[in-house]
VMD Tcl script that draws the C-alpha trace (Angstrom):
set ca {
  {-23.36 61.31 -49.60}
  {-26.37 60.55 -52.19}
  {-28.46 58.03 -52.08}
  {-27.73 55.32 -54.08}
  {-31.38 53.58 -54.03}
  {-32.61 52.95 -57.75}
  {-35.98 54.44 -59.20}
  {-38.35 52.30 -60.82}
  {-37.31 49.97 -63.32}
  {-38.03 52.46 -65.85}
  {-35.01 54.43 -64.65}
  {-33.05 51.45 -66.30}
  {-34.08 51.14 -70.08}
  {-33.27 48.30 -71.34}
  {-30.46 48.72 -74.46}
  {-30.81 47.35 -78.02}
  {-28.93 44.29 -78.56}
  {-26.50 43.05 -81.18}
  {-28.31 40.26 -83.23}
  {-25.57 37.66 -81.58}
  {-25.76 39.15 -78.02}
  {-25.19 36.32 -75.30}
  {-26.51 36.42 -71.83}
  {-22.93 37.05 -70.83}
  {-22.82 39.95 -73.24}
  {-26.34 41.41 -71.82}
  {-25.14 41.00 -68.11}
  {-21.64 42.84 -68.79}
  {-23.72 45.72 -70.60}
  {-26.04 45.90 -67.34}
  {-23.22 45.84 -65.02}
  {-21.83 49.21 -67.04}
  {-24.88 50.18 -66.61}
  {-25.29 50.05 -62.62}
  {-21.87 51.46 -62.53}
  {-22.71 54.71 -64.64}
  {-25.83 54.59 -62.40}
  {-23.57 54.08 -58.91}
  {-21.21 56.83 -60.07}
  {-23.42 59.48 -61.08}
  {-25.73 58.96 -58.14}
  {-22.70 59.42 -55.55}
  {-22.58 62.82 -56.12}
  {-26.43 63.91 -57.48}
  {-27.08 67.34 -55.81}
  {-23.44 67.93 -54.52}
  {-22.46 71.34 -55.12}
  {-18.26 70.14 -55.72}
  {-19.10 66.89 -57.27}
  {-16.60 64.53 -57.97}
  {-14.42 67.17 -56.04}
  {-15.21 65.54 -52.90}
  {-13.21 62.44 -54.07}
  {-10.13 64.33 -53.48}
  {-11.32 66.42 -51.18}
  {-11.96 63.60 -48.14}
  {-8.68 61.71 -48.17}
  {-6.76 65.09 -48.24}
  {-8.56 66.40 -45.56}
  {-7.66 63.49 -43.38}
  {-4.07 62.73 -44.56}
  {-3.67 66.81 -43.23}
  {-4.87 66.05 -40.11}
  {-3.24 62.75 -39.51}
  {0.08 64.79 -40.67}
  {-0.01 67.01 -38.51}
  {-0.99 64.80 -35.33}
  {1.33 62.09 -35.71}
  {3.90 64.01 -37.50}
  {3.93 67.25 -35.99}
  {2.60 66.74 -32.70}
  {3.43 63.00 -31.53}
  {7.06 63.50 -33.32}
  {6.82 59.91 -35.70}
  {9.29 59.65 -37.90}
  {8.01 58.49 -41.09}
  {10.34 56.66 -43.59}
  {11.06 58.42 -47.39}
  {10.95 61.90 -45.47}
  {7.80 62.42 -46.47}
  {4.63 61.95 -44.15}
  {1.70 63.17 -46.79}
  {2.73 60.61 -49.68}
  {3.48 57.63 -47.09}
  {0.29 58.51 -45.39}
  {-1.80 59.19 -48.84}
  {-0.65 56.03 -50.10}
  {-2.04 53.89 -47.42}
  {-4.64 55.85 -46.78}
  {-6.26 56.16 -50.66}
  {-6.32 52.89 -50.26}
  {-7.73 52.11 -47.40}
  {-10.67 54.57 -48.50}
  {-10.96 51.99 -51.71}
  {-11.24 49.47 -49.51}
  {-13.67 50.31 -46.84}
  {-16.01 52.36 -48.69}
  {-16.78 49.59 -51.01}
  {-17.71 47.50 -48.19}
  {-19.77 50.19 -46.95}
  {-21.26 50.45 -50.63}
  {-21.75 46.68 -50.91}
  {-23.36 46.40 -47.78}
  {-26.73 48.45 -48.65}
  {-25.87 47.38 -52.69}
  {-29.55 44.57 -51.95}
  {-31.47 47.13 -49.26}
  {-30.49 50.37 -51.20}
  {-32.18 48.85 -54.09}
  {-35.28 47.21 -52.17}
  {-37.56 48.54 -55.53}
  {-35.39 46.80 -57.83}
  {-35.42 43.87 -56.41}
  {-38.55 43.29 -55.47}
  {-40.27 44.21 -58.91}
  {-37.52 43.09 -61.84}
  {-36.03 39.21 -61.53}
  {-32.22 39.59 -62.78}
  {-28.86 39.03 -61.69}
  {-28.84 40.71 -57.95}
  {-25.12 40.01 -57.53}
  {-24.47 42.59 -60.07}
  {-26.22 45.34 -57.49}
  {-23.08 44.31 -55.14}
  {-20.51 43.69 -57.70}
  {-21.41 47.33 -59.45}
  {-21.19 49.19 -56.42}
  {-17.76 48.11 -55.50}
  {-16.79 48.71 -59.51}
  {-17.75 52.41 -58.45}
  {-15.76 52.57 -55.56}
  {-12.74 51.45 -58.09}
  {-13.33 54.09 -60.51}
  {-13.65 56.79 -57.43}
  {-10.04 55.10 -56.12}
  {-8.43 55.57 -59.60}
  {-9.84 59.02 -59.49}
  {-8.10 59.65 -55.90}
  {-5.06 58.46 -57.37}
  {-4.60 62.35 -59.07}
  {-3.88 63.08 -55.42}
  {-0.28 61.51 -55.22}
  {1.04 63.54 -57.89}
  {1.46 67.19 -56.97}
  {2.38 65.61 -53.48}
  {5.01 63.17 -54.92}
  {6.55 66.17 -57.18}
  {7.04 68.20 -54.10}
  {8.91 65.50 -52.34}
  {11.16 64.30 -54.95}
  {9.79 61.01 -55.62}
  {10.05 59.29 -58.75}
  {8.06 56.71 -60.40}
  {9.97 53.70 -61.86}
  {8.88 50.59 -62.75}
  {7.87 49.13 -59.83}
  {4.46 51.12 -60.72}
  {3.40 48.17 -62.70}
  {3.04 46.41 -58.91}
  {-0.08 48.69 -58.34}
  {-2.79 47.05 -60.40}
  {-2.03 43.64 -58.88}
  {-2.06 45.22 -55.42}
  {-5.08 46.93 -56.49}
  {-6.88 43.65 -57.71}
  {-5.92 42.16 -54.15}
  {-7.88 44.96 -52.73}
  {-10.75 44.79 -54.65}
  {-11.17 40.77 -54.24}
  {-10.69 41.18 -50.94}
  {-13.59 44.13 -51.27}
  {-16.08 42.38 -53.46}
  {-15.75 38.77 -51.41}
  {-16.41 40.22 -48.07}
  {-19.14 42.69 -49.76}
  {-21.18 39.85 -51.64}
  {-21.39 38.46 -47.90}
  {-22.21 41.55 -46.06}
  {-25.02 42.59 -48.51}
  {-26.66 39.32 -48.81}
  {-26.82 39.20 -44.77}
  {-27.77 42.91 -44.39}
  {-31.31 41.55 -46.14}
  {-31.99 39.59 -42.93}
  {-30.05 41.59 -40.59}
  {-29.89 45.13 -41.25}
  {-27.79 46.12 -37.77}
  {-24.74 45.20 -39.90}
  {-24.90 48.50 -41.81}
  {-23.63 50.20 -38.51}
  {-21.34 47.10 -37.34}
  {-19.51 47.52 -40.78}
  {-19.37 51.41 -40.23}
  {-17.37 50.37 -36.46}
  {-15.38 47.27 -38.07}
  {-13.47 49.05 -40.48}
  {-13.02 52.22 -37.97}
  {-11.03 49.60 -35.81}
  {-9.57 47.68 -38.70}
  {-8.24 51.20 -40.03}
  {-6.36 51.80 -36.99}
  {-5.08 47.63 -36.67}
  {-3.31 48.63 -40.58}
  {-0.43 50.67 -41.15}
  {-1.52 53.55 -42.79}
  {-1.00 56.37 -40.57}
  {1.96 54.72 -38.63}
  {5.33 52.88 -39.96}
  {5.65 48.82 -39.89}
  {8.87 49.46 -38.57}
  {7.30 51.04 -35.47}
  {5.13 48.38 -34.74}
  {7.80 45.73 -35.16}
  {10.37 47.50 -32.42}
  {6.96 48.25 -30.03}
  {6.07 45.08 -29.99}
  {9.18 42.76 -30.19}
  {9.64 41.04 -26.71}
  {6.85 42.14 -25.16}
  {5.60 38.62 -23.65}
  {2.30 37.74 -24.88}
  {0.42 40.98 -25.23}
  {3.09 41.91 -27.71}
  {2.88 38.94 -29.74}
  {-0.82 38.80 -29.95}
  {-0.48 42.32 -31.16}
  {1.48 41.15 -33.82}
  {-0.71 38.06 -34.71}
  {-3.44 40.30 -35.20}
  {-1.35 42.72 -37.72}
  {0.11 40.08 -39.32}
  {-3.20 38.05 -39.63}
  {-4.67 41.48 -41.69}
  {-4.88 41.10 -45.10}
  {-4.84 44.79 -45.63}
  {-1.37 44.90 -43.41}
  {0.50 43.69 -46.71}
  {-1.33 45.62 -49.36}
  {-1.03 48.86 -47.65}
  {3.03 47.95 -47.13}
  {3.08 47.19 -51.12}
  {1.56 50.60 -51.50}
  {3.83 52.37 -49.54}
  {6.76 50.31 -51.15}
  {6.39 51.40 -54.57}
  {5.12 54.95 -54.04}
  {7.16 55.85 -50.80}
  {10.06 53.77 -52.07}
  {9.97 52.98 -55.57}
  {10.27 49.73 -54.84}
  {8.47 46.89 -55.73}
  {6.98 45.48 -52.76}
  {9.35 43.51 -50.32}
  {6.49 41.13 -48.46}
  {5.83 39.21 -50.96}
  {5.04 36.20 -48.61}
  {2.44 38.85 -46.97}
  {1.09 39.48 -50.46}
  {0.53 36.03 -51.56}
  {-1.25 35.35 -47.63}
  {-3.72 38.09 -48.54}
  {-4.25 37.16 -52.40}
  {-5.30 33.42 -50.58}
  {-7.59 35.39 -48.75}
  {-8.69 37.22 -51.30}
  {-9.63 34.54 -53.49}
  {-10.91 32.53 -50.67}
  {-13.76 35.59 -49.56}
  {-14.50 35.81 -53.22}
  {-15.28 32.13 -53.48}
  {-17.48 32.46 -49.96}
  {-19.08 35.33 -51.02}
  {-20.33 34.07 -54.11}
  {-21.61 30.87 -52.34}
  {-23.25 32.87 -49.56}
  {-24.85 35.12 -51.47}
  {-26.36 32.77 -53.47}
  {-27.56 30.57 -50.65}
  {-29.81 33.62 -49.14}
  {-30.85 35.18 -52.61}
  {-33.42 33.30 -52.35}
  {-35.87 35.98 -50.03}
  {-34.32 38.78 -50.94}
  {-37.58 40.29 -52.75}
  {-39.50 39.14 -49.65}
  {-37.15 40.60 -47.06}
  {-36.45 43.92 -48.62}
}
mol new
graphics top color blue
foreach p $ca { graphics top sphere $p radius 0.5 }
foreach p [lrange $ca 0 end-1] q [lrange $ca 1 end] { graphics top cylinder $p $q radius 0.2 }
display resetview
């Protein structure tokens, strides 16, 4: 992947103004800016470009197919492993690589910050924008793969962009944390990268709920913290809304699961913001 670090200043001209222009109005134009910047930057010097968007999740969702399909023999509800894997899995890609993203959003741009005084949150807050516009991009993926298994599209569709604004509170909150603490602890890069391996595998992407829930049920204490722990992930609920309306058609059945993880959602946003803003303060020394 590119590096996302900023040039100079100059790399960021500053745009002419409308006469009434608010400091809201000049922050939203910046923030379009560092997301044009984020985007184009991801894939600088790739040879297949935005290609690579698509190509990564497919890649996996093959391989995860054909292990757990083919090989390990799960059956996977709506008779169709790719688009009940690819919808969990796009997803999950959203998720985690805007943490990643949001992590070195402050380090990544160590020359920006220590030369220009503006609004630093919008470093974080752009790069998970990016990761957004690279999910809706992913999204093309479904199609063919929905087409060849039969599925239609009702309107249960209109779930996605509130499961998709779950996702990306949930990204942002926990990102706005992560990046203002990487400034002062910059092991957290690689304790990110092995956090969301393991919370990949605690979600249920590339297996059903239903499996879980007949593994687990009356199996003494083991088997209930096993289920505390999948029940107590916010991403266990958005992944199952995903999988309801693109698997099922369906709009999503937890809905108690979905309101638990829009709480948390909100509630990381609100942390974020106040922890990011408590260590701000020596970022341009620390970088």
């Amino acid at each position: 992947m590119a590096s996302t670090e900023l040039l100079p200043e100059r790399s960021l001209p500053p745009r002419p103004r409308a006469p009434h222009a608010g400091p809201l109005a000049g922050r939203i134009e910046l923030l379009l800016e560092l997301v044009r910047r984020d985007v184009k930057s991801r894939y600088r010097g790739s040879v297949l470009g935005v290609a690579w968007t698509l190509l990564n999740p497919l890649i996996f969702m093959i391989v995860y197919s054909v292990i757990f399909g083919k090989f390990l023999k799960v059956q996977y509800p709506g008779h169709s492993a790719t688009v009940f894997i690819l919808s969990g899995l796009l997803a999950w890609t959203f998720f985690s690589q805007a943490l990643t993203v949001a992590t070195n959003s402050i380090v990544g741009n160590a020359a920006l910050v220590r030369k220009v005084a503006f609004p630093w949150m919008l470093l974080s807050v752009s790069s998970v924008v990016a990761a957004l516009i690279n999910y809706a991009i992913s999204l093309l993926l479904l199609i063919p793969f929905m087409l060849l298994s039969h599925k239609g599209i009702g309107l249960p569709i209109l779930a996605v962009p509130l499961l998709v604004a779950v996702t990306f509170a949930l990204s942002l909150g926990l990102g706005l944390m992560l990046a203002a603490g990487n400034v002062y602890l910059r092991d957290l890069t690689y304790l990110v990268n092995l956090g969301t391996m393991i919370w990949f595998y605690i979600t249920p992407i590339i297996y059903p709920w239903s499996l879980v829930q007949s593994k687990f049920a009356g199996h003494g204490l083991e088997g209930q913290a096993a289920q505390f722990v999948l029940y107590a992930n916010p991403m266990t609920w958005v992944v199952l809304g995903f999988q309801d309306v693109f698997v099922f058609d369906r709009w999503p059945q937890h809905w108690h699961g979905l309101g638990y993880s829009l709480v948390v959602s909100l509630l990381s946003i609100w942390l974020g913001v106040r922890v990011f803003r408590r260590l701000r303060r020596r970022f341009a020394e620390e970088v």
